[in-house]
Every structure is written in C-alpha cells, then in structure tokens.
TORKOL-4160 file (C-alpha; in steps of 0.2 Angstrom, whole numbers, padded with zeros to 4 digits, m for minus):
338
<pt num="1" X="0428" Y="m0706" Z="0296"/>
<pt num="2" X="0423" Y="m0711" Z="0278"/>
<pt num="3" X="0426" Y="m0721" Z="0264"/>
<pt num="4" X="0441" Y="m0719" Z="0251"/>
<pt num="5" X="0437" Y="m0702" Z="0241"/>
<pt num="6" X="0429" Y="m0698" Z="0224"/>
<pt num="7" X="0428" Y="m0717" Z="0219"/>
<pt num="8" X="0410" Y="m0718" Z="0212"/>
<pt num="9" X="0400" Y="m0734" Z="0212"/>
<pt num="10" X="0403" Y="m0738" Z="0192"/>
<pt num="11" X="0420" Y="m0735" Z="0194"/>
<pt num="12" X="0423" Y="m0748" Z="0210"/>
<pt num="13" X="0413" Y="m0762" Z="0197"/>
<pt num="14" X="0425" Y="m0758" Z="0184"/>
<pt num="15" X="0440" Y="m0761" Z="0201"/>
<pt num="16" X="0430" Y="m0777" Z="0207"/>
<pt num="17" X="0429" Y="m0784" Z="0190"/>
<pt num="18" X="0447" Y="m0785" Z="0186"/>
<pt num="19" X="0452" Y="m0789" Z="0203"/>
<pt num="20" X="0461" Y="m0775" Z="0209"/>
<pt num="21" X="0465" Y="m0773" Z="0229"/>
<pt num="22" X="0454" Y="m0758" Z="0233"/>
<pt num="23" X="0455" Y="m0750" Z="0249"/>
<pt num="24" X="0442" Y="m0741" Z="0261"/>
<pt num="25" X="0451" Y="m0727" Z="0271"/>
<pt num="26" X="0438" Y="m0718" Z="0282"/>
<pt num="27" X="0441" Y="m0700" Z="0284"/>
<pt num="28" X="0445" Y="m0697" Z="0264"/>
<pt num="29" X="0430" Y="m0696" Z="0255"/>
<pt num="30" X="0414" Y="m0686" Z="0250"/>
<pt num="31" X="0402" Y="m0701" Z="0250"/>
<pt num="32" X="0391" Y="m0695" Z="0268"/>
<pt num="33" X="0387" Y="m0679" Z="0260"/>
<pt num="34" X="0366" Y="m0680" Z="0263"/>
<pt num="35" X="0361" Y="m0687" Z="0246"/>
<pt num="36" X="0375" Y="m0691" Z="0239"/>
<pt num="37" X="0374" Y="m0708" Z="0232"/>
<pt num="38" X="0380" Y="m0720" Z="0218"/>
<pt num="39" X="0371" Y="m0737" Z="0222"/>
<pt num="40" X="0364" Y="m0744" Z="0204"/>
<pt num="41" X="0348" Y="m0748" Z="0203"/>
<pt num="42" X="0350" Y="m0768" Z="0207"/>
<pt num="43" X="0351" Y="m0760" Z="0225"/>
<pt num="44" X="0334" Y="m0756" Z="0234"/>
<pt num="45" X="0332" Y="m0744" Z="0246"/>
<pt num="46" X="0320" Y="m0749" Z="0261"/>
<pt num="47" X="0312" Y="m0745" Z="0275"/>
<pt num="48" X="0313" Y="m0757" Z="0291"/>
<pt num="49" X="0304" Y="m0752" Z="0309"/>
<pt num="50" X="0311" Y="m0755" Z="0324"/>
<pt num="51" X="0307" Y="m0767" Z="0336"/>
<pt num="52" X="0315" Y="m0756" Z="0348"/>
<pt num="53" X="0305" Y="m0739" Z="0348"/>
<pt num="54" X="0296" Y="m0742" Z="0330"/>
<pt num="55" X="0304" Y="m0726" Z="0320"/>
<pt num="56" X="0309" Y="m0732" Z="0303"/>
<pt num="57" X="0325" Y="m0737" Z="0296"/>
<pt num="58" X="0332" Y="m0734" Z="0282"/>
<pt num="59" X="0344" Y="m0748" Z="0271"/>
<pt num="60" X="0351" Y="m0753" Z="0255"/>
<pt num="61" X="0348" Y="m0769" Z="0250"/>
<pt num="62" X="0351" Y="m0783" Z="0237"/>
<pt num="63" X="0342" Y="m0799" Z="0236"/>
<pt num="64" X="0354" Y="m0815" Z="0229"/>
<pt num="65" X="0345" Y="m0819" Z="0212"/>
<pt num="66" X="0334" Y="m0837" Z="0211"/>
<pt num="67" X="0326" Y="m0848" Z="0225"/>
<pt num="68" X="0344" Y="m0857" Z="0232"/>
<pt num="69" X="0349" Y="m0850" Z="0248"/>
<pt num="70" X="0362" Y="m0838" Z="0247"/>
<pt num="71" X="0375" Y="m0829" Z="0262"/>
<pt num="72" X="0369" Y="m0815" Z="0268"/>
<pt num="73" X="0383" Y="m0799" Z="0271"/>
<pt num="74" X="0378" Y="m0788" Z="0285"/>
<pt num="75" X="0388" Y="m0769" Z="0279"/>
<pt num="76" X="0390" Y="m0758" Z="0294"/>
<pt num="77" X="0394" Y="m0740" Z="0289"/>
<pt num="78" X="0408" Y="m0730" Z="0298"/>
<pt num="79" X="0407" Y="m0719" Z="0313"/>
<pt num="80" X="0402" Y="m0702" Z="0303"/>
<pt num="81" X="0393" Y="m0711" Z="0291"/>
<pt num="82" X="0375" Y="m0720" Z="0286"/>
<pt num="83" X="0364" Y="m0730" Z="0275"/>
<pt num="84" X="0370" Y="m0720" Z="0259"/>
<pt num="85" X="0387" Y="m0722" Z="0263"/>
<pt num="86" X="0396" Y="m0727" Z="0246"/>
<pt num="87" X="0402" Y="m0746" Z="0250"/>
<pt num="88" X="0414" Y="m0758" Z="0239"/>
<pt num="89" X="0408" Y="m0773" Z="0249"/>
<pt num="90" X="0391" Y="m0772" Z="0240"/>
<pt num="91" X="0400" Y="m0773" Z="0223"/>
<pt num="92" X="0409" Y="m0789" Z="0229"/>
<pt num="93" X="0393" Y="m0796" Z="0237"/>
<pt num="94" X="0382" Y="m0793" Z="0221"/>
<pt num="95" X="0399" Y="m0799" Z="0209"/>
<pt num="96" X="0394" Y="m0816" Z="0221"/>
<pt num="97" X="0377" Y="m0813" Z="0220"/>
<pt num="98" X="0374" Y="m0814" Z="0238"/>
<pt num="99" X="0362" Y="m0805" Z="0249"/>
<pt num="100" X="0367" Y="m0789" Z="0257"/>
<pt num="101" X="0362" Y="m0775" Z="0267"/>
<pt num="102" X="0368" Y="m0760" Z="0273"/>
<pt num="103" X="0357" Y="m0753" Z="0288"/>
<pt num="104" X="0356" Y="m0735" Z="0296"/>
<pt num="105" X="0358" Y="m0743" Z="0314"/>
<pt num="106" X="0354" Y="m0722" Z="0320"/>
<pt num="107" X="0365" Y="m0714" Z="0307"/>
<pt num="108" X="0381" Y="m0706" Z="0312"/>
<pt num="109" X="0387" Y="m0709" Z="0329"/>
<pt num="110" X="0383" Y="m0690" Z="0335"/>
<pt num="111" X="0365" Y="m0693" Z="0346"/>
<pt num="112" X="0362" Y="m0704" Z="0360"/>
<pt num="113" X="0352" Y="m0715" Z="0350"/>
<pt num="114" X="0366" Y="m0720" Z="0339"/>
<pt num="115" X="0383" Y="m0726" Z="0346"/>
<pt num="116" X="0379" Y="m0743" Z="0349"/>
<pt num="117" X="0365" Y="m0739" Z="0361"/>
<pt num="118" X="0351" Y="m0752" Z="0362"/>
<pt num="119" X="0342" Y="m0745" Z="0348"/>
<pt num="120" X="0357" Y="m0745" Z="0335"/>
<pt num="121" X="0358" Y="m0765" Z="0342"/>
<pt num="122" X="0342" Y="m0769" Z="0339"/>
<pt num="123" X="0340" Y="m0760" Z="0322"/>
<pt num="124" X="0356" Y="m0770" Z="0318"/>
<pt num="125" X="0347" Y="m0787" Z="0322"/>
<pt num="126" X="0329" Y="m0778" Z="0313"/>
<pt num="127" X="0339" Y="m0777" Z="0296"/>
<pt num="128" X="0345" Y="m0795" Z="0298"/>
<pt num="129" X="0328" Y="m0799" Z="0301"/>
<pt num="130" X="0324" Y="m0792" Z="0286"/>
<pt num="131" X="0335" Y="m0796" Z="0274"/>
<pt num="132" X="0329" Y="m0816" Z="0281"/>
<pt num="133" X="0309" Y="m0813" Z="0277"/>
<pt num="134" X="0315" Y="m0804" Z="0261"/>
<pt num="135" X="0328" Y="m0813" Z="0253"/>
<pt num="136" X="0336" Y="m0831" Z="0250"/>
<pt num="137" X="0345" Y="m0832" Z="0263"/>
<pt num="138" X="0360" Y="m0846" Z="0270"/>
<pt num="139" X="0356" Y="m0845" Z="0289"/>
<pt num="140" X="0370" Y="m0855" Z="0291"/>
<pt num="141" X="0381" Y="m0840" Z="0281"/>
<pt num="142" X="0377" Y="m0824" Z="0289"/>
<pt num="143" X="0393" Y="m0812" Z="0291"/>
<pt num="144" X="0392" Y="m0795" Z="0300"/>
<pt num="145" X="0408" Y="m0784" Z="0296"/>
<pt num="146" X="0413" Y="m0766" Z="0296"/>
<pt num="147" X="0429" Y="m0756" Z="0295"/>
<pt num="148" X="0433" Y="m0738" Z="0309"/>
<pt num="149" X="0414" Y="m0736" Z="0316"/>
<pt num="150" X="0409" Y="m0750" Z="0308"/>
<pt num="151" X="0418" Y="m0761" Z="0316"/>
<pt num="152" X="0416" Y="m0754" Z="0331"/>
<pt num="153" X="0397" Y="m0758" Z="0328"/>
<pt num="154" X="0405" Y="m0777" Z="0322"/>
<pt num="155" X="0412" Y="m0779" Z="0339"/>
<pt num="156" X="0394" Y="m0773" Z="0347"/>
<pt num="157" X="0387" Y="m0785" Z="0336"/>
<pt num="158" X="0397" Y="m0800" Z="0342"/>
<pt num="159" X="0396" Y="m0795" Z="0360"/>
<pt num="160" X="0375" Y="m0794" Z="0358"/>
<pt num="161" X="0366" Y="m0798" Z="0343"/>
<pt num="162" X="0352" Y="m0811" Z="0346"/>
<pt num="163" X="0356" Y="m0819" Z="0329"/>
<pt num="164" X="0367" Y="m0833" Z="0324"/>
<pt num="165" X="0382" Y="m0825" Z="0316"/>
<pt num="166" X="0393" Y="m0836" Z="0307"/>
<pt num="167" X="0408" Y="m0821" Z="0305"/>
<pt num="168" X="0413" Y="m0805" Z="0311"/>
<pt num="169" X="0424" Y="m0797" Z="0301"/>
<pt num="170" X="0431" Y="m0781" Z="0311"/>
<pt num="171" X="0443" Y="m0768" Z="0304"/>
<pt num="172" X="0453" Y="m0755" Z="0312"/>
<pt num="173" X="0439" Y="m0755" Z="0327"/>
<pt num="174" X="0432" Y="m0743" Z="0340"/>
<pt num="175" X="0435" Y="m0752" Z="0356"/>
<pt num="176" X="0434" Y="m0741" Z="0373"/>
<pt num="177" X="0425" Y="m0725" Z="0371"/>
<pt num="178" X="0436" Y="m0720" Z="0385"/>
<pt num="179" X="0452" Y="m0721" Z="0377"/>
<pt num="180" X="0446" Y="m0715" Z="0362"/>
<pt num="181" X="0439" Y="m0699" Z="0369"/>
<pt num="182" X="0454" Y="m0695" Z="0377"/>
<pt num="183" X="0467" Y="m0701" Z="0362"/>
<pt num="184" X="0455" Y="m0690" Z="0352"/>
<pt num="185" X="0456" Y="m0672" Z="0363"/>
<pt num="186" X="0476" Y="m0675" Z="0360"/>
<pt num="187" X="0473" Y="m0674" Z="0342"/>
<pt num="188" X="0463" Y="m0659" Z="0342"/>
<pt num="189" X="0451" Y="m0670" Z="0332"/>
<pt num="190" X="0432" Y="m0669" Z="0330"/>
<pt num="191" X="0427" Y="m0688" Z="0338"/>
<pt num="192" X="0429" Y="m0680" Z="0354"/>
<pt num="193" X="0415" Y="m0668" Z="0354"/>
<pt num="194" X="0403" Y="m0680" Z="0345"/>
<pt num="195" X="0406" Y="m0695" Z="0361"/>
<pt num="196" X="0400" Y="m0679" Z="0370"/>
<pt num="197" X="0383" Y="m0680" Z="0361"/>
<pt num="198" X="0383" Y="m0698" Z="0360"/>
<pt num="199" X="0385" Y="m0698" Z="0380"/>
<pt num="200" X="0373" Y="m0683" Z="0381"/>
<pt num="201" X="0379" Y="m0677" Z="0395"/>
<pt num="202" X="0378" Y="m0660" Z="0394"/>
<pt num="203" X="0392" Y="m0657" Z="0388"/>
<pt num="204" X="0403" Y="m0666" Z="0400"/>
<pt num="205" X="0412" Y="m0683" Z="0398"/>
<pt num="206" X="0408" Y="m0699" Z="0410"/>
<pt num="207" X="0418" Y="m0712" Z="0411"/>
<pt num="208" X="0402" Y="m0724" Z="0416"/>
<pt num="209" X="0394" Y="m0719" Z="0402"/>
<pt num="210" X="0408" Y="m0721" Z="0392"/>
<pt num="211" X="0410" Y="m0738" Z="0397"/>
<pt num="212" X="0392" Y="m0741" Z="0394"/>
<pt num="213" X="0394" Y="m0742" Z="0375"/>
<pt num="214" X="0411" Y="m0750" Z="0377"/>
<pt num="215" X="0414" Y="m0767" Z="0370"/>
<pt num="216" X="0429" Y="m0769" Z="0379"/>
<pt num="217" X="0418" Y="m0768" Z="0393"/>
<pt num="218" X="0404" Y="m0779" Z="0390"/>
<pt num="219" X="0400" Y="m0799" Z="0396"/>
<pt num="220" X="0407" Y="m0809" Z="0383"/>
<pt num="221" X="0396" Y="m0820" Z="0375"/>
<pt num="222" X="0403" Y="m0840" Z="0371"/>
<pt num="223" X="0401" Y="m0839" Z="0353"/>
<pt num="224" X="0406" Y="m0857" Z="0348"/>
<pt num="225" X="0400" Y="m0858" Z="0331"/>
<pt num="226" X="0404" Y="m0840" Z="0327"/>
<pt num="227" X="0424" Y="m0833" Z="0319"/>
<pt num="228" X="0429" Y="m0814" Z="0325"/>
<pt num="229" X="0444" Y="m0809" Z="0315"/>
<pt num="230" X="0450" Y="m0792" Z="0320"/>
<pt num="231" X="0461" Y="m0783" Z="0310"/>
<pt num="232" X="0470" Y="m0764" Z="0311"/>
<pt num="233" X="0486" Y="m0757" Z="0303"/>
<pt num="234" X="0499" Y="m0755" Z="0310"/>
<pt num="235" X="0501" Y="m0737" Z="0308"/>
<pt num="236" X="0482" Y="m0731" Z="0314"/>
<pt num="237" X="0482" Y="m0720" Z="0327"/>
<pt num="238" X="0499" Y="m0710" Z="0320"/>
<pt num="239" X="0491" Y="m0709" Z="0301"/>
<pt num="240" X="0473" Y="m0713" Z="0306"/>
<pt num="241" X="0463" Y="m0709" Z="0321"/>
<pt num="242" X="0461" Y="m0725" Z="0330"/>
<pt num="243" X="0476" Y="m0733" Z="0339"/>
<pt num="244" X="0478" Y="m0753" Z="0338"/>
<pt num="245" X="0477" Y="m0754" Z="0356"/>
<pt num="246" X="0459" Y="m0755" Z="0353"/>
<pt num="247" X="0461" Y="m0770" Z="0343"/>
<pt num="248" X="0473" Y="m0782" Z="0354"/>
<pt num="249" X="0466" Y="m0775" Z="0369"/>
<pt num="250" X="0449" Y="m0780" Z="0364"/>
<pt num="251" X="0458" Y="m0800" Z="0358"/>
<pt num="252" X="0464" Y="m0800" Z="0373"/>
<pt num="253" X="0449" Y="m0799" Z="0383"/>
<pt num="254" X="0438" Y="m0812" Z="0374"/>
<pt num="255" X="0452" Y="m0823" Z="0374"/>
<pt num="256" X="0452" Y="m0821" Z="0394"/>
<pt num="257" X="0434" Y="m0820" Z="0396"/>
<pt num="258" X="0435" Y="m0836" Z="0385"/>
<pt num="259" X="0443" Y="m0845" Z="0395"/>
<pt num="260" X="0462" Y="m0844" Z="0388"/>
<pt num="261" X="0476" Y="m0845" Z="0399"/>
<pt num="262" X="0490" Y="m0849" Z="0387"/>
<pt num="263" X="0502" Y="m0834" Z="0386"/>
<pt num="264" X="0508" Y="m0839" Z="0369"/>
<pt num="265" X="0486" Y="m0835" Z="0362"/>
<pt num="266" X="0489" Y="m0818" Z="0369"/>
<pt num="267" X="0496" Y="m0802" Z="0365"/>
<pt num="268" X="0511" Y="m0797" Z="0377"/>
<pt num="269" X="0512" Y="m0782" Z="0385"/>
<pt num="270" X="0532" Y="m0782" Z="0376"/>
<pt num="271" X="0522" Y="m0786" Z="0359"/>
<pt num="272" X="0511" Y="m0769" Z="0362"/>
<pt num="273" X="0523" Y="m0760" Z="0366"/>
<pt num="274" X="0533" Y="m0765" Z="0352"/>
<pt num="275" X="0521" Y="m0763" Z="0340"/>
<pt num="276" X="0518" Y="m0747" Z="0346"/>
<pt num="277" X="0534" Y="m0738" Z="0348"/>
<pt num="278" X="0544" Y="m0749" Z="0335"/>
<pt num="279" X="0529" Y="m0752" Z="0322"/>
<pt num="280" X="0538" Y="m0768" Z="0320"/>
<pt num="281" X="0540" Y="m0786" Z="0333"/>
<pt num="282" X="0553" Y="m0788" Z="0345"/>
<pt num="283" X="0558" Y="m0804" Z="0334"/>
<pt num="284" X="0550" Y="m0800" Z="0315"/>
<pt num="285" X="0544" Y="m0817" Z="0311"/>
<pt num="286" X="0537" Y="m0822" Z="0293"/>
<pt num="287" X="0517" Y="m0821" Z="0294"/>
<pt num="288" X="0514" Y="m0820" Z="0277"/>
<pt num="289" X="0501" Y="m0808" Z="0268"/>
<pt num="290" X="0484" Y="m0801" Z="0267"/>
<pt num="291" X="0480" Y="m0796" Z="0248"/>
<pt num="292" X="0496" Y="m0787" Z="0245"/>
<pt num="293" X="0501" Y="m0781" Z="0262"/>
<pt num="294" X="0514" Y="m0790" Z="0274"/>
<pt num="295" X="0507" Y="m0796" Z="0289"/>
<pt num="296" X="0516" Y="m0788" Z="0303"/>
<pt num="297" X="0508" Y="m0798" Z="0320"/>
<pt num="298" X="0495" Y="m0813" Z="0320"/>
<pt num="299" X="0487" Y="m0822" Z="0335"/>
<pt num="300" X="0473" Y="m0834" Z="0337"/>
<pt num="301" X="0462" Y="m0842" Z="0351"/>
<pt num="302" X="0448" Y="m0855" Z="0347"/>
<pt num="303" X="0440" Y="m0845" Z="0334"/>
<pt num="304" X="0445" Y="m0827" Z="0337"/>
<pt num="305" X="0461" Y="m0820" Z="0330"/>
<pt num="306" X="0470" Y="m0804" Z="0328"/>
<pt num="307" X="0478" Y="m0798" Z="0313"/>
<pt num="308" X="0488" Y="m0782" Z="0314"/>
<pt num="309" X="0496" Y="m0778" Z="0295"/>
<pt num="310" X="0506" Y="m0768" Z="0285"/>
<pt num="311" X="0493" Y="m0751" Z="0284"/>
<pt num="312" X="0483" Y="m0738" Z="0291"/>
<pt num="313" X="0465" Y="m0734" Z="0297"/>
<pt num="314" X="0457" Y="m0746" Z="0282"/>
<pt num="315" X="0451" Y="m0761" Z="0277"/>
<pt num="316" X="0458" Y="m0772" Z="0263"/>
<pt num="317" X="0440" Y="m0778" Z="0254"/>
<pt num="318" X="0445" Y="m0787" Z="0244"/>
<pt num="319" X="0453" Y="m0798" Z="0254"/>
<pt num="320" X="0442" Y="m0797" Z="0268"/>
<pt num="321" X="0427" Y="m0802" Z="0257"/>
<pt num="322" X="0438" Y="m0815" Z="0252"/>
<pt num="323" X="0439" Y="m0823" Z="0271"/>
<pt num="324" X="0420" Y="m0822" Z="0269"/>
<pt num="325" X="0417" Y="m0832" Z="0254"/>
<pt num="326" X="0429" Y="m0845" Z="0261"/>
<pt num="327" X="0422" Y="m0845" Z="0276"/>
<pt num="328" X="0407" Y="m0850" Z="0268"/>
<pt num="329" X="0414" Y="m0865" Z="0258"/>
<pt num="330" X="0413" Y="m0854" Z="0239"/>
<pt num="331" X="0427" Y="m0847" Z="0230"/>
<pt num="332" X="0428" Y="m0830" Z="0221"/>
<pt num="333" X="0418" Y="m0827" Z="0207"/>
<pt num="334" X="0410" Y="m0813" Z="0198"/>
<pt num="335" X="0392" Y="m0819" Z="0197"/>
<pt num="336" X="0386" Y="m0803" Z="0190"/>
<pt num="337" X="0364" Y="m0800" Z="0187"/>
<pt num="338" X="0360" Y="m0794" Z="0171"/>
C-alpha cells in the first residue's frame, strides 16, 4: 500500500498552498522505491536508537521554528512503506510550522520485527521521545496519525504507547491480522504472504500469533484525555484492500471495553451489514461532509468516534490535518520557513 502516485514533494507545496483537497491512496504510487525521496532540505534526516534492542532508526524530521512550543505530528508510514515514504502531512505540518516526524518503526511490515511487534512500539515511542529533546514541542498537543499500515500502527499506538497522545487520527486501518489474512488469500493479493513473514512461522499462518499483533485484540487502555477518530471509505475492501469491518469493528470494541452500553454509540450489526452490501444506511441520514466528501455513517462514544465516508482505501489530508489543528485550539495557516 503507498502513497498517491508520481506526485513529487514540490508539487504537493504547490497543492498545500492553494488549498486543494489532496488525497493519499496507498497502493498507487512509486514513492517506497529504496531511495526514492523528494523531502526538501527544511526536513532532516536522523538517526534515533532503540530503547528496545539499540539498532538505529532512521526518521524524517522538522523542528517548528523559534523557542514557543509548538504541536508535535507523529506521521506513520503505510504497511509497504518506511521513513522515505513521500508524505503530504509534512507539507501541511511545516505550512503550520509544527514539529513532525516520520519514523521507520521496522520499515515495511514484511519481518518479525516490524508489524507492530514490541520493537516497531517502542521505536514509535523513541522518535516521540525525540522529537521532545529535539524540538519545541507542545506536550499537551502531540497527534499520532497514519492512513492503511499506518493507521494500523495508530491504533497500535493508542492501544500501547507510554506517551501522552492528545489525538489519533486513524485512516482506512488494519484491524485483525486474522481477517485480513484471510480477506487478503481471497484477493489473490500480496499481504498475505508478507503476514506470513511477519508471523515467521515458517511459512504457516497461526491464528494466536495473528492475534498477538491485533489491535482488536489487545486490553483497552482508559484514555480520558486522548481523541481516536477512525475513518475508512466506504468502498475499501471492494476498490482497496482493507474492508471497513476493520474500522467499526475495532469502534466497537473500545466503545465496549469502555464501558458503553448504549446501543444508539454503537454500530449495529443491520448498519454493517448495510454498509456492506448496500454501501449506503438502512435509513440515509444527513451527516454532512469531510473536505469534499459526503459523510455516509458517524458514531461517537466519549471521545472515540467512527467516521465511514464517501471513498476508498485513503486519507483525506487535508482535512484530516484540519481536525488536528483544531484540535489543538489554531486555525489553518500557511506559516511557511524561509
């Protein structure tokens, strides 16, 4: 899964600055070649060890310009991809002049390391750490987010990261390794085999193991001071390779673990099935948009909601930086270095 196809850095300034909607649709591009980077030079390349088993990783990283602290965006790359991975959140993020980083966490989700293992956790939690020694960061405005693998890794984050997160911002996610194994043999696609490595296995698939690196899985953590928004199009998993099961099934089950017992905070099993067969409600209702797509489905519970709209296997960055900088009290701006 990568990022929207033959779209250079320059040119995605050039989109940012007059405000046009881009859109990141993993498995379209040619930015995870090896080498193959546009990141100006305002973005630093670094090295971070690990607390985890000290190998080195690598990031891309801007610091906010001046002494006043800044929000800090945590970029998490997509399942196929890494560090180099071309990324329209870090035009948006430096237009605002906030900090950002955009960490290896293990590279592409193809080795037992990576995958959100303990080490891809922890070298999550390292850059974080970083970017706070290195940077002028707002602790109080730290946002993790991450669209296909990437928010996978977002929902890993939220489920085990050490840190004080104010938002996670998680797009089209990777939910239950299970499913997806299984949802990805039917499509004769190529996730299939790399789970297998991930599991390392030998070859065969173990549900246990599976499970292991399944959010949907995991303890819920009571996150009272942190926002997860979950989004996913409504058409992923017939034009994109991650069915939106993964993302109200996931609502669902920090909403229960949660404490929520209110049927009205949670998704139905006649609304997924709905959504599913239909691509549309059982009774449409008016949600209003997201950037300029129709919201299809909305849901919230305390501080976790689920958004499914009018799309594919993407993320809308414009608008989902937007949420961000609301989130942390500012409004749009571009806030360009020189």
């Amino acid at each position: 899964m990568k990022p929207a196809g033959n779209v250079s850095m320059k040119t995605l300034l050039i989109l940012a600055a007059i405000g046009m909607a881009a859109v990141v649709r993993p498995g379209s591009g040619r930015a995870e070649a090896p080498g193959d980077t546009g990141w100006p030079a305002s973005f630093q390349k670094v090295r971070i060890p690990s607390s985890g088993d000290g190998a080195t990783q690598a990031a891309y990283f801007y610091p906010a310009a001046g002494k006043e602290p800044r929000p800090l965006v945590v970029s998490l790359h997509t399942w196929s991809g890494d560090f180099r991975q071309e990324d329209t959140l870090a035009v948006l993020a430096r237009q605002q002049d906030w900090n950002y980083i955009h960490p290896d966490f293990r590279g592409p989700n193809r080795s037992p390391d990576a995958c959100l293992s303990d080490l891809a956790l922890s070298d999550i939690d390292d850059a974080i750490d970083y970017a706070l020694t290195h940077a002028p960061c707002d602790t109080g405005n730290i946002f993790i987010i991450g669209v296909s693998g990437g928010g996978y890794a977002t929902l890993g984050a939220y489920m085990r990261s050490r840190h004080h997160i104010k938002g996670y911002s998680a797009w089209a996610s990777i939910a239950d390794l299970e499913a997806w194994y299984y949802e990805s043999l039917v499509r004769k696609n190529k996730y299939a085999d790399d789970i297998l490595a991930c599991l390392d296995r030998n070859g065969r698939f173990e549900t246990a193991a599976a499970r292991e690196r399944s959010p949907l899985y995991w303890h819920t953590p009571d996150r009272k001071n942190s926002r997860l928004d979950i989004y996913a199009g409504i058409n992923d998993g017939y034009t994109g390779s991650v069915p939106i099961t993964h993302s109200l099934f996931f609502y669902n089950k920090v909403c229960r673990d949660l404490g929520c017992t209110d049927p009205e905070h949670q998704v139905s099993a006649e609304t997924i099935l709905s959504l599913l067969k239909y691509r549309r409600l059982p009774s449409p209702k008016n949600y209003g948009r997201i950037g300029e797509r129709r919201i299809i489905y909305r849901n919230r519970y305390r501080n976790v909601s689920v958004t499914v709209f009018d799309g594919t296997h993407e993320m809308l960055p414009v608008a989902a930086f937007r949420s961000l900088v609301e989130q942390a009290g500012e409004t749009p701006k571009n806030r360009n270095r020189k």
